[in-house]
C-alpha positions in Angstrom: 7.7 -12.1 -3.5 7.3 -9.7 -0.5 4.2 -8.0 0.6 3.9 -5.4 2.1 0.9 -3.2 4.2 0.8 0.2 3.3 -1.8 2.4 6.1 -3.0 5.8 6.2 -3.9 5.7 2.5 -6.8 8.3 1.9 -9.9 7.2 1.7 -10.9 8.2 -1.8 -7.4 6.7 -3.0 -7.7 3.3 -5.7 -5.7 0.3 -6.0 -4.5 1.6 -9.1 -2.7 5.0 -7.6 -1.2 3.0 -5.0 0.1 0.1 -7.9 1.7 3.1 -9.7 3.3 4.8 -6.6 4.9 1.4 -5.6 5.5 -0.3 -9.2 8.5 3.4 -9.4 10.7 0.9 -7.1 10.1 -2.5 -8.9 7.6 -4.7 -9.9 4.4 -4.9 -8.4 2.1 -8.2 -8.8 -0.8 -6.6 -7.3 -2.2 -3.8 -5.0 -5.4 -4.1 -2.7 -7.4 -1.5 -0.9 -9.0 -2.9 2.0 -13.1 -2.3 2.0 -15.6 -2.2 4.9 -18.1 -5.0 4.5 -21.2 -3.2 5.5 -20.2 0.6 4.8 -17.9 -0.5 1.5 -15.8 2.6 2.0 -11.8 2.2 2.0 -10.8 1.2 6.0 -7.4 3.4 5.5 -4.9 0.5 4.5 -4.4 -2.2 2.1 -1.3 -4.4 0.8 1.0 -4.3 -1.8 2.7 -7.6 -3.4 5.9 -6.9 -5.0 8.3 -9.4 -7.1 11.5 -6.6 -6.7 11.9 -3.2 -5.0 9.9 -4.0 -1.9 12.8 -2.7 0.5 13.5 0.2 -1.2 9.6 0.8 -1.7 9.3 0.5 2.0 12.3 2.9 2.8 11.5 5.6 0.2 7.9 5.8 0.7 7.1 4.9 4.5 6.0 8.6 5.7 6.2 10.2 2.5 2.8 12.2 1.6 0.3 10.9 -0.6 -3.2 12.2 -1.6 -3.0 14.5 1.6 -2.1 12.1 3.8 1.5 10.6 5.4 2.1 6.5 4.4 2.6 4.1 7.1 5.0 1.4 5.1 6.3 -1.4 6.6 6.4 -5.5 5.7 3.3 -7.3 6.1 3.3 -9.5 8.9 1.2 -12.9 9.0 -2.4 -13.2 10.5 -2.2 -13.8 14.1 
């Protein structure tokens, strides 16, 4: 399993837009939207977990255009 961070996503975008982008390059295990505690709008990023297709998902979509907006996709990296 790889996961991956995925920013710049619009703000009015859902989990399940970005699960069906990514799951076109393999399978995805889940998709999360990051929310703001206190305003609970979208902060612009989230993370994808993929079992297969996480390197091509990052090379095909990482500044492609989505909802408006140009993806940032790279692999996650662990919390400092």
């Amino acid at each position: 399993m790889k996961t991956i961070y995925v920013g710049n996503i619009n703000y009015n975008a859902t989990a399940d837009e970005l699960k069906e982008l990514f799951s076109q390059y393999g399978e995805v295990l889940s998709a999360k939207i990051i929310i703001d505690r206190e305003t609970g709008r979208s902060k612009g990023f989230g993370f994808i977990d993929m079992e297969s297709g996480a390197e091509s998902a990052i090379e095909e979509l990482d500044g492609k255009e989505f909802q408006g907006r140009r993806l940032r996709v790279n692999e996650a990296r662990p919390r400092a």
